[in-house]
N, C-alpha and C positions, 0 to 999 in steps of 0.2 A: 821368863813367863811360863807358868803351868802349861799343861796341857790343858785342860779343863778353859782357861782364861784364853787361848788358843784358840780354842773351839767356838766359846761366846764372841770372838772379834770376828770370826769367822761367820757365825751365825748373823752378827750384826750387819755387815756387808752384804751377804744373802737377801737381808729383811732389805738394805736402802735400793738393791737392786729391785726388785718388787714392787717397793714404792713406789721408784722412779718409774718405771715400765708401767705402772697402772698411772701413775699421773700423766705419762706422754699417754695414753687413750684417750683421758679425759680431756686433753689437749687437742688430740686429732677428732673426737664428738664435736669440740667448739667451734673448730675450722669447718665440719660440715657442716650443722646449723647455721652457720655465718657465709656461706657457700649458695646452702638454700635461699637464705632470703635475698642474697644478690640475685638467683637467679627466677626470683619471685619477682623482686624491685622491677628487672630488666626485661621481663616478658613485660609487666606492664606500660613500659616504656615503648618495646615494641609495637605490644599492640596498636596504641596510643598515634605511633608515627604512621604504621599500615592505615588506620582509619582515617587520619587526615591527607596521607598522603594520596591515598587510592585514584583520586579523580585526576591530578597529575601524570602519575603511571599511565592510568588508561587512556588519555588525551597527548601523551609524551610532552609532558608540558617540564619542559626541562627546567625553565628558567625559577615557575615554582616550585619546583623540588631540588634544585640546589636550594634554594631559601628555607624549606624544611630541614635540608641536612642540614642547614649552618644553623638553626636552632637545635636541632639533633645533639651538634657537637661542644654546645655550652653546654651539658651534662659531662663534667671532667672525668665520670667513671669510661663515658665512650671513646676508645682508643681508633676505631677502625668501623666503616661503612661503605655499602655499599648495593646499589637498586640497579635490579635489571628490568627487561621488559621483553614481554614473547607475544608477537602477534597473535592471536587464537588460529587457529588452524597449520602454522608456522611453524618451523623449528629455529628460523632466526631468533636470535637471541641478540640485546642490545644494553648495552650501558647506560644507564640512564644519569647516575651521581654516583659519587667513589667520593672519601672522606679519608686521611690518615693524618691522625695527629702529631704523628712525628714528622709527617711530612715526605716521607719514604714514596718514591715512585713504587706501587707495586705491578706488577702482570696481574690483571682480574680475568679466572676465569669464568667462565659459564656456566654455573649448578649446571647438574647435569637435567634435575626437575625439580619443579616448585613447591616444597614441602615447609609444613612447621618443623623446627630441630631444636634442640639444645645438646653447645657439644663444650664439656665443663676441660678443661685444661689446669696446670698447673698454676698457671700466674693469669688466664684469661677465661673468658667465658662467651661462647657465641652460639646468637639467637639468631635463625631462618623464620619469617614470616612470610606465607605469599600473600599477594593482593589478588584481589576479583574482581570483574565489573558488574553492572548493573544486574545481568544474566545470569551471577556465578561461575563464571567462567574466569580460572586461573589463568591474570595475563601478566602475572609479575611478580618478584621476589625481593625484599630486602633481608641482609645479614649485617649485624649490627654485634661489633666485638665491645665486653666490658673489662676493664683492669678488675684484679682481684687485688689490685695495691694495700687496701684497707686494713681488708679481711686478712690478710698474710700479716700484716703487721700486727694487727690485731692479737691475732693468736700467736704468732712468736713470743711478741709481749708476754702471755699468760702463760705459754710454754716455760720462759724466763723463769717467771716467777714462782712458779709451783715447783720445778724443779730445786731452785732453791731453798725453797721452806723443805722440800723432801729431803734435801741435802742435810739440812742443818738437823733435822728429825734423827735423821740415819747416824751422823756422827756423835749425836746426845744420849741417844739409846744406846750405842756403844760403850759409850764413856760409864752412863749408867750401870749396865753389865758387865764391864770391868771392875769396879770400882765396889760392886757387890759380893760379884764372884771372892776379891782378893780376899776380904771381910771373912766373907764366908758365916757371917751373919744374918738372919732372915731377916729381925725386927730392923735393924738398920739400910738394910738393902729396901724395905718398903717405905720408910720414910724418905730416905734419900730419891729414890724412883719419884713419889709423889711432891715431894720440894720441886724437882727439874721439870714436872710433868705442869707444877703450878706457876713454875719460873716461864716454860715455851706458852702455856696457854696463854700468861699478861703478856709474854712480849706480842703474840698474833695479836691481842686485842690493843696494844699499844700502835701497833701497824698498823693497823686497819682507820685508825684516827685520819681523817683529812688537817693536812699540815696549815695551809694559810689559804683556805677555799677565797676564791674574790670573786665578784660580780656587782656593777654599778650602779645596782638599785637595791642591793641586801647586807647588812652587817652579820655576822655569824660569830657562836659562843658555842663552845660545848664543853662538856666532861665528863668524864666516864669513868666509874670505881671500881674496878674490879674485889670480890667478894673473897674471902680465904680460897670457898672453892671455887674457881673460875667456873664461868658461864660464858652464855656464847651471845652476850651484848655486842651491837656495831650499830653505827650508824654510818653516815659520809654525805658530802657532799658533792658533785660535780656540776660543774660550772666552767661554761666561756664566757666570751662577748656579750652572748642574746641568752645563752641558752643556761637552766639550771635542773639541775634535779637529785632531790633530798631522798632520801635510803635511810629506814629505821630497821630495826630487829634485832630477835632474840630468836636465837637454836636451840628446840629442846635439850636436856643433858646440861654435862659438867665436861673439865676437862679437853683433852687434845684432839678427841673427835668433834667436838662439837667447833672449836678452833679450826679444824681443817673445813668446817660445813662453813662457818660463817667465813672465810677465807674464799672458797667458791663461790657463795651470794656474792659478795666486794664485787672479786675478780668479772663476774658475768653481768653484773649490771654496770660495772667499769667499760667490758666492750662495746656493751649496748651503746652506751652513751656514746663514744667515739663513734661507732659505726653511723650511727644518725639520732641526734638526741630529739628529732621531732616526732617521730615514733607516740605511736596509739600508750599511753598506761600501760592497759591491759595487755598489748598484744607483746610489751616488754617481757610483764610479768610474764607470760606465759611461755614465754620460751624462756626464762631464766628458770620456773617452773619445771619445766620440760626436761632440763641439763640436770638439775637437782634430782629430778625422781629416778632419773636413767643410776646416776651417782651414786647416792644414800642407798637406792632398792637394790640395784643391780650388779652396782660396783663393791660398795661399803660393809651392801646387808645390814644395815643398821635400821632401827625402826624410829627415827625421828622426824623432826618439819620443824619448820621459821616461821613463827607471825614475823610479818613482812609489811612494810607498806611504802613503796613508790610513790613522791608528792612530785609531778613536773609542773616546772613553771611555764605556763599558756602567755602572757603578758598582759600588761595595765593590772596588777596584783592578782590575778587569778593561778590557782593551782589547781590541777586536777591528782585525784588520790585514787589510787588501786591495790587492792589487798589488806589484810586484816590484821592487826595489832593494836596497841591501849590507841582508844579515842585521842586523835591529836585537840591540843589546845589552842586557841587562838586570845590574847592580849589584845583588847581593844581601846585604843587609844583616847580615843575621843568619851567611852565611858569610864574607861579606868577597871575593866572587868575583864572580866574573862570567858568566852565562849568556847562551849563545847562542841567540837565537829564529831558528828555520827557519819564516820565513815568504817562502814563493813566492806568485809570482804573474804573470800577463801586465804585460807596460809600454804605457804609454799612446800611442796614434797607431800601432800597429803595423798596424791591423786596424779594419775600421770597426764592426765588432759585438763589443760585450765578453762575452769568454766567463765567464759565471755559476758561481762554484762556491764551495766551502765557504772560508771566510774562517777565520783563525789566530786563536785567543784565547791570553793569557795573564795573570798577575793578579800586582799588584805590592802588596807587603806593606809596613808604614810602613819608611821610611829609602830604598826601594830607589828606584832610579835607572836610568831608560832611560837607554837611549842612542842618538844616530839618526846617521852620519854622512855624507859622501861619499868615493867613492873615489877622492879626488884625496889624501886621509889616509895610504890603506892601499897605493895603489900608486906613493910617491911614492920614489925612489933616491937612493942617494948616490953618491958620485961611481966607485964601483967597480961601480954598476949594481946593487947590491940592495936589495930592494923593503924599506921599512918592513913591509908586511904586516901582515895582522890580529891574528898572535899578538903582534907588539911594541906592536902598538896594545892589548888587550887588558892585557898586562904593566903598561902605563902607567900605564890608568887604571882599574887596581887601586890602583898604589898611591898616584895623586893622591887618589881617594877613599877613601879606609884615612887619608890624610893631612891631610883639611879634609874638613870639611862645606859648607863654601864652593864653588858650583858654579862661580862664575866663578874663583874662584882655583885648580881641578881644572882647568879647560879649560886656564888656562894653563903650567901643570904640561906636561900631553900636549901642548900646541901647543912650550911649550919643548924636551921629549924630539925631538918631530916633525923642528925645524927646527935641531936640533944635530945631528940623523942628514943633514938634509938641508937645506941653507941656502933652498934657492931651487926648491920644486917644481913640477912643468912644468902643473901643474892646480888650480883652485880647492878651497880646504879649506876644510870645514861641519862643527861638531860643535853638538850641539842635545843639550841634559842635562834629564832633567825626576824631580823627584824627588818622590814621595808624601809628603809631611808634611803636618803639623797643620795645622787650619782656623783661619784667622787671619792666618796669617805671611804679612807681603809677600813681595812675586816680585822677583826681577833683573830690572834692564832688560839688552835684549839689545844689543852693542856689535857693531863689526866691530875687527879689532887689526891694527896694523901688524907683521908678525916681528919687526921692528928695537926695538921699544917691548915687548917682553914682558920681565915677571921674570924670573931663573932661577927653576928649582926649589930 
């Protein structure tokens, strides 16, 4: 091996150490936003126990205030509790309830005085509230410990993950600069870079696909094209038991930056979800918002942003929608049409504070059928320069769905129409189907399709 080719392996390892070291930041950001609203969640919780508890404290009414702790302690985040009581004018101090999950006899001492606290630890988080009486007069204290079980997993998780994809970046860029260097050719060395550069960005948007989403009340389809030059199309699904919630977007730009931005949306509205999927819309959005702007502005320096848009499921077919990307579609069963949802909203990374406002509902009745797509769909030409457009897209998939119940066999219906208008479109194409049906029925797995490989209609 040259010296020269030496140097570039050399450089190369240099460059994955960087990576990696700025993705564990981005890593340790996400633990403290995740940190924050525990310790948001659990003042409220406090409070909450201080206000009902108060007339107990002050009465020493012992018997109802163990009954508040032992509802206290059905919140599985509370590992450890415990209420004292100070006569006013006194320095006696008295035990009133002690709570330990594990069960562990502890020694409780005596705050020394009655104060609000928050005191954040590695794996726990503990809140001091005191009580008052009628007077204001501080005659009591509760301290109430929360697990950070979640929120550590949480981010390990994402730690996991990013370091990975940094990994495989670091070792492909190498590969690449060896393999140019040897050449020692420019024109091949550039094509080669941008094959591998078009090979990592499909595979991140291959990744980002949700595998076999399931939920007892929705059928799900999707597909996604990537374009000669990658973009930064995603969508996803998450889904348990009760709970659901649909993720659309596209990242300004081409290529492997905009792969790591949509890489980041996934990953942060992936925790949200785990963390508590019953969560405000907006107040998602705005902290996944929040992690973006710090990232792209801060971190990246890049000048980009995501239309974005968050659909959670409320229940009885209602969704609520936050953030702004193509107008979602709605399939209406009982007319056989198709309705247009006007839901706006700000896009992510624009602005480092997300502006709060009323979020779009609307409610889907059995058979009917979202629709989410990108606009690499609706703007794409044919060789005389006109746009597919919404209204041909709409046309379509009327009558794919008037024509199968089958959602992947609808998608390729549209994706047929699509690319008989237009063989070869200059942007990535997403279409994401989700239909309200009966509890029970398995889900489609979600595919990506080659143009060349689809049926006709």
């Amino acid at each position: 091996m040259s010296l020269i080719q030496r140097l570039v392996v050399v450089i190369a390892g240099v460059m994955l150490l960087v990576a990696a070291g700025a993705y564990l930041g981005i890593s340790r950001h996400e633990r403290a936003t995740l940190v924050n609203g525990k310790v948001t969640a659990g003042k409220m919780v406090v409070n909450f126990f201080a206000t009902s508890s108060a007339p107990a404290v002050v009465f020493g009414d012992t018997e109802t205030l163990a009954n508040d702790v032992k509802d206290l302690a059905k919140n599985r985040d509370v590992v450890d509790a415990e209420v004292w009581q100070r006569a006013p004018g006194s320095n006696e101090t008295t035990l009133l309830a002690d709570f330990n999950r594990a069960g562990v006899k502890k020694t409780r001492a005596a705050p020394a005085e009655f104060k609000e606290s928050v005191a954040v630890g590695e794996t726990e988080v503990a809140i001091e509230q005191p009580f008052s009486n009628p007077e204001g007069v501080v005659v009591g204290s509760a301290r109430i410990v929360f697990s950070l079980a979640p929120e550590i997993a949480a981010s390990q998780a994402t730690t996991r993950r990013i370091l990975w994809i940094a990994s495989i970046l670091g070792l492909l860029v190498a590969g690449v600069l060896v393999l140019a260097v040897g050449r020692s050719l420019l024109q091949p060395m550039r094509e080669l870079r941008m094959a591998r550069e078009l090979e990592i960005a499909t595979n991140i948007q291959q990744a980002m696909l949700p595998t076999k989403p399931t939920h007892p009340e929705f059928l799900v389809g999707g597909r996604m094209i990537p374009a000669d030059e990658v973009g930064g199309d995603f969508f996803d699904v998450l889904s348990s038991e009760h709970d659901l919630w649909v993720t659309v977007g596209d990242v300004s730009g081409h290529g492997i930056g905009a792969g790591l931005i949509m890489l980041m949306v996934q990953s942060a509205f992936s925790t949200q979800f785990r963390t508590n999927p019953n969560q405000d819309p907006n107040l998602v959005m705005g902290t996944v918002n929040g992690l973006l702007w710090e990232n792209i502005t801060e971190r990246l320096r890049e000048n980009k942003y995501v239309t974005c848009q968050l659909l959670a499921y409320q229940g009885d077919g209602v969704f609520h929608v936050a953030g702004g990307h193509q107008w979602p579609f709605v399939y209406r069963a009982a007319t056989k049409t198709v309705e247009r949802i006007d839901a706006t909203g700000p896009w992510l990374g624009i602005i480092k504070t997300w502006p709060l406002a009323a979020h779009t509902a609307f409610r889907m009745e059995q058979n009917d059928v979202l629709c989410l797509y990108s606009d690499g769909l609706i703007e794409a030409r044919d060789e005389q320069g006109n746009l597919y457009d919404a209204a041909r897209f709409v046309a379509s998939l009327e009558a794919a769905l008037q024509h199968t119940n089958d959602l992947e066999a609808a998608i390729d219906r549209v994706l047929y129409d699509l690319f008989s208008f237009c063989p070869k479109p200059d942007d990535d194409v997403s279409v994401l189907l989700v239909r309200r049906a009966v509890a029970g029925v398995s889900v489609a797995p979600l595919l990506s399709a080659d143009p060349a490989a689809l049926p006709p209609a």
